[in-house]
C-alpha positions in Angstrom: 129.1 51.9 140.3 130.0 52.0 144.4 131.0 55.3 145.6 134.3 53.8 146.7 134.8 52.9 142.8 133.5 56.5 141.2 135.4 58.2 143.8 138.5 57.3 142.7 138.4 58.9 139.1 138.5 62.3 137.4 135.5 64.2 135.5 137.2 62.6 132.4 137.8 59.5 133.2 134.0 59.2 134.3 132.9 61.0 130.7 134.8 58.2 129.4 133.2 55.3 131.2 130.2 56.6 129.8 131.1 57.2 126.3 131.9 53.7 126.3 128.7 52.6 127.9 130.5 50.9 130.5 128.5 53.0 133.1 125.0 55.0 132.5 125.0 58.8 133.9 122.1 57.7 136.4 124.7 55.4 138.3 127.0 58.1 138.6 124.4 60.5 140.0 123.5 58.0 142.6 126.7 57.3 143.2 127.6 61.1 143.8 124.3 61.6 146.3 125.7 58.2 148.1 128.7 60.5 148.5 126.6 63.2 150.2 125.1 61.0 152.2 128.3 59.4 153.9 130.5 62.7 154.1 128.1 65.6 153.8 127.8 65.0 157.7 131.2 65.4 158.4 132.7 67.7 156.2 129.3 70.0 155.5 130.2 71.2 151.6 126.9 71.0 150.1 123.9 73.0 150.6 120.9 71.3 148.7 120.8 68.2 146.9 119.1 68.6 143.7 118.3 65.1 142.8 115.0 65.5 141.4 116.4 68.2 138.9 119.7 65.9 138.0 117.4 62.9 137.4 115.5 65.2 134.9 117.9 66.9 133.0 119.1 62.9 132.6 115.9 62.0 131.3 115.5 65.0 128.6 118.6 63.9 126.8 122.0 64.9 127.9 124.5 67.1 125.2 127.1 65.4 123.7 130.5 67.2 125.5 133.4 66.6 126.8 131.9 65.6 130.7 128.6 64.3 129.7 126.9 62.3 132.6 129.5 64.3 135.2 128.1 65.0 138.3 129.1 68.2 139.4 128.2 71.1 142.1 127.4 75.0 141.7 128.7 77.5 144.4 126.4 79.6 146.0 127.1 82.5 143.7 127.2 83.9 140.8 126.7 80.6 138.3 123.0 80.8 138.7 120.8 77.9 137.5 117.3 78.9 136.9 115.2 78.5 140.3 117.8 76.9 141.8 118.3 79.1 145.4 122.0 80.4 145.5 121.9 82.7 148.8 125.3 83.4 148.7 126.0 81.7 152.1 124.0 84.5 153.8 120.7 85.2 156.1 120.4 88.3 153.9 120.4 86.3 151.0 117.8 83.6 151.9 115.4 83.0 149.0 117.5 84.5 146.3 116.9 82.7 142.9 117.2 83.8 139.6 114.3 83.1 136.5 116.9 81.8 133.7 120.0 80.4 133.4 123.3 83.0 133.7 125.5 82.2 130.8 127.9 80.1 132.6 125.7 78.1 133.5 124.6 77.5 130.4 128.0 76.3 129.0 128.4 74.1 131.8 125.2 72.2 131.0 126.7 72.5 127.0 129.8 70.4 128.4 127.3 67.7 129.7 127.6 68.4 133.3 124.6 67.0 135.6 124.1 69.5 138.8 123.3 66.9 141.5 123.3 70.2 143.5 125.0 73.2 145.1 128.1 74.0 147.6 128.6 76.2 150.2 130.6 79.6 150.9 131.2 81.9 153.3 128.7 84.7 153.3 129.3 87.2 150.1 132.5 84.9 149.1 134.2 87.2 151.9 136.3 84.7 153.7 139.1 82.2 153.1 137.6 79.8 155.0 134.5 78.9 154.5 132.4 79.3 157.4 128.8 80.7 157.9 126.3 81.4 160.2 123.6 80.5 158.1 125.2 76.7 157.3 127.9 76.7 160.0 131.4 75.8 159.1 132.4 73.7 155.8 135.3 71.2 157.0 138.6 70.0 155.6 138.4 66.1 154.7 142.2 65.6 155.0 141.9 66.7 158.6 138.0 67.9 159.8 139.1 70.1 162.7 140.6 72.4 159.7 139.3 74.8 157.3 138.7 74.0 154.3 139.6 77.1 152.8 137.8 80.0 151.1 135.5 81.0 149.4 134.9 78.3 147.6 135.6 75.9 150.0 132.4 73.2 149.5 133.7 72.9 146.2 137.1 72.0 147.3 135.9 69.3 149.9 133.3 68.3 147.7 135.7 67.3 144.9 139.2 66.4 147.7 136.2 63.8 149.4 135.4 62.6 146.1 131.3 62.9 146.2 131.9 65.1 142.9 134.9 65.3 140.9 134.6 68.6 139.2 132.7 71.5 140.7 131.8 75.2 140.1 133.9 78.3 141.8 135.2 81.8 141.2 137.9 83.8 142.7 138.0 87.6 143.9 141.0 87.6 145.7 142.3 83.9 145.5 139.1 82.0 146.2 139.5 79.0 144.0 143.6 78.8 144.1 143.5 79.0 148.2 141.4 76.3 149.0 142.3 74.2 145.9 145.7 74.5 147.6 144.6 73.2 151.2 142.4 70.4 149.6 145.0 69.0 147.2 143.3 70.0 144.2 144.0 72.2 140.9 142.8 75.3 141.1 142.7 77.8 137.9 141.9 81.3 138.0 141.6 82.1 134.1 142.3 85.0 132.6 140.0 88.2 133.1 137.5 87.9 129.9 138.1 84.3 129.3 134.7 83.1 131.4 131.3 84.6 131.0 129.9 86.9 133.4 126.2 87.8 131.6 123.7 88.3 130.6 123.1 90.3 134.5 126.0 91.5 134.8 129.0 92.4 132.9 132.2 92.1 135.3 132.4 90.7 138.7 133.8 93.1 141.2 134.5 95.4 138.8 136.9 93.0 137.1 138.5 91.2 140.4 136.5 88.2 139.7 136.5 85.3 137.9 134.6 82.3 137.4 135.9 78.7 136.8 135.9 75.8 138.6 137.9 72.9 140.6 139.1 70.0 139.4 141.4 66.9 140.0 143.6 66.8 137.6 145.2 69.1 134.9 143.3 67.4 131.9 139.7 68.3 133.3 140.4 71.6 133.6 141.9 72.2 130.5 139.4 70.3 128.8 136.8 72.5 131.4 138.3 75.9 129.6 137.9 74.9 125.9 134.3 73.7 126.9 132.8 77.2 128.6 135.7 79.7 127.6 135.3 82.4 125.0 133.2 85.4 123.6 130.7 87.0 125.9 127.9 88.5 123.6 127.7 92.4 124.6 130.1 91.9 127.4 132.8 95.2 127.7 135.9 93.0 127.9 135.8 89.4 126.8 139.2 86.9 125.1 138.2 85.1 122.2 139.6 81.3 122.3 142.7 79.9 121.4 143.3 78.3 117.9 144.0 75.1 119.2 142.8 73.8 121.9 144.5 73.6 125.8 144.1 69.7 125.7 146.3 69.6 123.1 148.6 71.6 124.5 149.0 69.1 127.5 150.8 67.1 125.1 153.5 69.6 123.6 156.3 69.7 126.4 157.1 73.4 127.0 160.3 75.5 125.8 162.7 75.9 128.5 160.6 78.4 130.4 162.1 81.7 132.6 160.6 81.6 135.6 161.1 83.8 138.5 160.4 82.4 142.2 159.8 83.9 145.7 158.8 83.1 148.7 158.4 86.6 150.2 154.4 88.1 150.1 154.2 91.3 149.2 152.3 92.6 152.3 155.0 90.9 154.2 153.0 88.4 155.9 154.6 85.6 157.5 155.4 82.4 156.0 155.1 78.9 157.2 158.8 77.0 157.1 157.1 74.0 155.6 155.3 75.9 152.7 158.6 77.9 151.9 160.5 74.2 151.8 157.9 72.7 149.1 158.4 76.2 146.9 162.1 75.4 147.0 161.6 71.4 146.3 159.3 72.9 143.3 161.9 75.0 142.6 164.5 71.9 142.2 161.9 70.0 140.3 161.4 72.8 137.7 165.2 73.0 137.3 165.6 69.0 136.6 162.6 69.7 134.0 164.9 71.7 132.3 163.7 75.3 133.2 165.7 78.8 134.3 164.6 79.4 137.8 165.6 83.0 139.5 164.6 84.4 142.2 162.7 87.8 141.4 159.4 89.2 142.1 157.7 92.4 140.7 157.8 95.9 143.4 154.3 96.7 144.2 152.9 99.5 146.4 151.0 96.3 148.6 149.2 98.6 151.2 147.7 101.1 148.0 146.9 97.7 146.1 145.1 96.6 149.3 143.4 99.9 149.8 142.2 99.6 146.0 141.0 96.1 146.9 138.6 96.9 149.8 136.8 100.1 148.1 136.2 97.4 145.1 135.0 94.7 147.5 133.1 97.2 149.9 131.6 98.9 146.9 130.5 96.0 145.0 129.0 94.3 148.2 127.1 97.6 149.3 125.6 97.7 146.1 124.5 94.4 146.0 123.0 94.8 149.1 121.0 97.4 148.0 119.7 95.8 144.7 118.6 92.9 147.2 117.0 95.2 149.2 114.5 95.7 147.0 114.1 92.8 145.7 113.7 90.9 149.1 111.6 93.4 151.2 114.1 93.2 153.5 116.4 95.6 155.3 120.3 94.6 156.4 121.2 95.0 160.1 123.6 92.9 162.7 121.2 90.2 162.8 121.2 89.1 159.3 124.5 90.0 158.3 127.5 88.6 159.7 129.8 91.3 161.6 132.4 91.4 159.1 130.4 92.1 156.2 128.3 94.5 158.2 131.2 96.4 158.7 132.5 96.1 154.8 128.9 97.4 153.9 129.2 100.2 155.8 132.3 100.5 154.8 130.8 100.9 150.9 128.6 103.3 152.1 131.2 106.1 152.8 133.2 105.5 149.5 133.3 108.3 146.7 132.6 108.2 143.3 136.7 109.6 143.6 138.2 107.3 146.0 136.3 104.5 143.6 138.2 105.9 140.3 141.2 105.8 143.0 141.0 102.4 143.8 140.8 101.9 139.3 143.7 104.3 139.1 146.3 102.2 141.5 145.2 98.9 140.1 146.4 100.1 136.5 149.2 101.4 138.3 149.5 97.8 139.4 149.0 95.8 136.0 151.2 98.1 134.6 154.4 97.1 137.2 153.5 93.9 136.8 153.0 93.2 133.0 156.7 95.0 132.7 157.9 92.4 135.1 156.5 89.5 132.9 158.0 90.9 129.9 161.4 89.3 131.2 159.7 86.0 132.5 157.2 83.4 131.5 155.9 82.2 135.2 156.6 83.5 138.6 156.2 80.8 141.1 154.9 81.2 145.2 153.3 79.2 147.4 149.7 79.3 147.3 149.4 79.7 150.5 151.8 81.8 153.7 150.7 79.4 156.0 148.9 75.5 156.5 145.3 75.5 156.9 143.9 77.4 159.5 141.5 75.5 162.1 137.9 76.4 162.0 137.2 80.0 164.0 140.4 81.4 163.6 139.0 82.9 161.0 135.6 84.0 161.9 133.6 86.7 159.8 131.1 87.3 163.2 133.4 88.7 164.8 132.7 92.2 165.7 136.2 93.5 166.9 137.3 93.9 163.4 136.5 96.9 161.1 136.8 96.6 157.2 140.3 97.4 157.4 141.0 95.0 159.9 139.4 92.0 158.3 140.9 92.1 155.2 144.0 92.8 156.5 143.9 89.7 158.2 142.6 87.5 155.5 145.3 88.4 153.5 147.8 87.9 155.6 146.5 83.7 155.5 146.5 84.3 151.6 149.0 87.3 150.6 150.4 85.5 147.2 146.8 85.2 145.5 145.1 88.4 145.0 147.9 90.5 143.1 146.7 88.5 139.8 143.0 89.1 140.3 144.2 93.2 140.2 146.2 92.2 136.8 143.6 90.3 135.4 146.5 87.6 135.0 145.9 83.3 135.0 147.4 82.1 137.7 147.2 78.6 138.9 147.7 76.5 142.4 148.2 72.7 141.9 148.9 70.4 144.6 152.8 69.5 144.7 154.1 69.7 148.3 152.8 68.0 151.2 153.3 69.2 155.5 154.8 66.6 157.6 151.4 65.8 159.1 149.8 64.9 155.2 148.1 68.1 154.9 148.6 69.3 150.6 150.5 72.4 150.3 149.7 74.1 146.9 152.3 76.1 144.4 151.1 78.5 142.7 151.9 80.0 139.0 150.9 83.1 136.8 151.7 83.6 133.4 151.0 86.4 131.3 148.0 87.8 130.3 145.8 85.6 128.0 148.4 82.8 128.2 146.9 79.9 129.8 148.9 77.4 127.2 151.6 78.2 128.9 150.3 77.4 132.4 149.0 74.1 131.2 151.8 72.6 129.3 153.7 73.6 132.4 150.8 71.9 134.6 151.0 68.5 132.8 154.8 68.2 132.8 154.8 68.9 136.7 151.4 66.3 137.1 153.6 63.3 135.1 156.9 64.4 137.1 155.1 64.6 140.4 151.7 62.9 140.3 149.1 63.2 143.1 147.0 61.1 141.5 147.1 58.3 144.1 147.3 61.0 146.8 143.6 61.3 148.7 142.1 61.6 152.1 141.4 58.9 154.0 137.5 58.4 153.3 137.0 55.6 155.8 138.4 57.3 158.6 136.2 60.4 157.2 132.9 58.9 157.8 133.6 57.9 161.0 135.3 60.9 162.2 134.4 62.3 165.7 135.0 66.2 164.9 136.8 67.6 168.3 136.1 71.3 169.4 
């Protein structure tokens, strides 16, 4: 199969050809490092090419699952595959491996996945956009001059340039919704407890994070969830799965759902005229499907829930540092850290064991607000994103001007709809519906209530059949040959 061919379909679509015997997994392995090879130049999303290890898994027998003979990418972080290095996008980081298999990654293999190898992210997954000293800047492919998003921005313009059709991510503060929304792809953040974490550790960031993946289409991710979700043997907090699966729910059309809209961030940042029109043409489309549309938003204390955020993020990340520490031999300073997170480590440094409990105290605060508010509706609808994708540098981690305060501030004023639902633990989805004048995908986002994905997918495939984006892609040709400008 020709890349130009595999390219064009979805994990599932591929597990089909090969259920059917109409392709064998090794052609789409080769076709997915062909992929590499064209576009890796151009748009820089994947780190190392595991092609030796693919070709061997292959060879031992693949599992019978729902993607079997998919090729498919891991982030640098977190979904550990054992030996494989995931440095976390960082010169601090080099060498980092792990002796066994995380528990993710074991489900992922379970589904039939083949890891032809693994993306890049910013250092520490601290940045929506996905730049790094270590591997330099990871590029949109609908337009290389602009980011590609963050953090898991390989993944995204791995999947949008079609070398892979699924791949690996996880979301802090909006990292797999944000640059699923500036690539054109569906991006889910599930539900806190829905994916593994162990067996090293039991939450990420203290709960904040959340590991999934990227997809093309609604039907490989919910098909993605019933494959790797559920119980987390000795985890604190963990959802067992739905009675029926979410594939089946992509049949059932939805009751007429009450969903609340808004187009104003809660931090107040500013929003882009073009992503405020696609939230009201999704608005109008959700109406036609039948559904109650309002315009109503929960009243959160943003700058406290922002406060909370940082003393989570700095605290986690100081920590980690120091467990790495030790396990490298090696000591963090300016030159191996990037300027941002050198100022975020310090940062950790200074926090109390009180402002820490602080930080857990506002975010119930938080949840609470916000789980009242959803007692009234069943969605509530933004933008994904405030404004259109950033060009590469404007949002640069090196730069030393910026404190910890600072930073994230600024981050979140790119992404100020996203991280509310990593505090509530909330699923909330981006999926590509609205498009700028010049082309570029503008993403819509929707949360639901705790532990109710169904809802978001039955939702999901009535918007995908109403407003495909099927047939919508970057232009690949143009993509190879694309002279990047400044």
């Amino acid at each position: 199969m020709k890349f130009d061919e595999y390219s064009k379909f979805d994990a599932t679509g591929l597990a089909t050809l090969v259920r059917q015997r109409q392709v064998l997994p090794e052609e789409l392995m080769k076709s997915a490092l062909e992929g590499v090879e064209k576009l890796n130049p151009t748009i820089n999303a994947v780190v190392s090419v595991l092609s030796n290890e693919a070709r061997q898994e292959i060879v031992n027998g693949l599992p019978d699952g729902p993607f079997t003979g998919v090729p498919f990418l891991i982030k640098e972080s977190s979904a550990q595959a054992k030996g494989i290095p995931v440095q976390l996008g960082s010169r601090f980081g080099q060498g980092i491996s792990t002796p066994r298999d995380t528990n993710l990654m074991v489900r992922f293999r379970q589904s039939g996945l083949v890891t032809v190898g693994t993306s890049t992210t910013p250092e520490f997954a601290f940045n929506f956009s996905t730049e790094s000293v270590l591997y330099g800047p990871t590029r949109n492919p609908w337009n290389p001059n602009l980011s590609a998003g963050g953090s898991s921005g390989g993944a995204c313009a791995a999947v949008a340039a079609g070398i892979i059709p699924i791949a690996h991510a996880n979301d802090g503060a909006g990292s797999i919704r944000q640059p699923a929304a500036v690539n054109g792809l569906v991006g889910l953040k599930p539900t806190r407890g829905r994916i593994p974490n162990g067996p090293h550790r039991g939450e990420i960031l203290c709960g904040l994070g959340n590991e999934f993946a990227v997809t093309k289409s609604v039907r490989d991710a919910a098909a993605l969830l019933d494959s790797i979700g559920g119980v987390d043997i000795g985890a604190r907090n963990w959802i067992e799965k739905p009675e029926n699966t979410y594939v089946s729910k992509l049949q059932k059309k939805p009751k007429k759902l009450r969903i609340a809209w808004t187009d104003k961030p809660w931090n107040n940042a500013p929003v882009d005229q073009e992503c405020k029109q696609e939230l009201y043409k999704t608005i109008k489309l959700c109406q036609e499907l039948g559904h109650d549309l309002m315009e109503a938003s929960p009243s959160i204390n943003a700058e406290q829930q922002l406060l909370a955020t940082l003393r989570i993020w700095a605290s986690f990340l100081s920590h980690s540092i120091e467990k790495m520490k030790t396990g490298l031999n090696r000591v963090p300073t300016t030159k191996n850290l990037e300027a941002s997170n050198w100022a975020i480590y310090q940062y950790g440094q200074t926090i109390t064991a009180a402002e820490l409990l602080e930080a857990f105290e506002i975010n119930n605060s938080v949840s609470r607000t916000v789980g009242e508010f959803f007692t009234d509706y069943d969605i509530l609808l933004t933008p994904t994103i405030a404004q259109l994708p950033w060009p590469i540098g404007k949002l640069n981690a090196n730069d030393p001007s910026l404190n910890a305060e600072e930073w994230t501030e600024r981050m979140m004023s790119y992404s100020p709809f996203t991280n509310l639902f990593n505090t509530t633990g909330q699923p909330a989805m981006s999926l590509p519906l609205g498009w700028s004048s010049k082309g570029l995908p503008i993403g819509m986002q929707f949360a639901a209530r705790f532990g109710d994905e169904s809802t978001l997918f039955k939702l999901a495939a009535q918007l995908e059949e109403a407003k495909p984006w099927k047939n919508k892609s970057p232009d690949l040709i143009a993509l190879q040959h694309k002279m990047v400008e400044g």
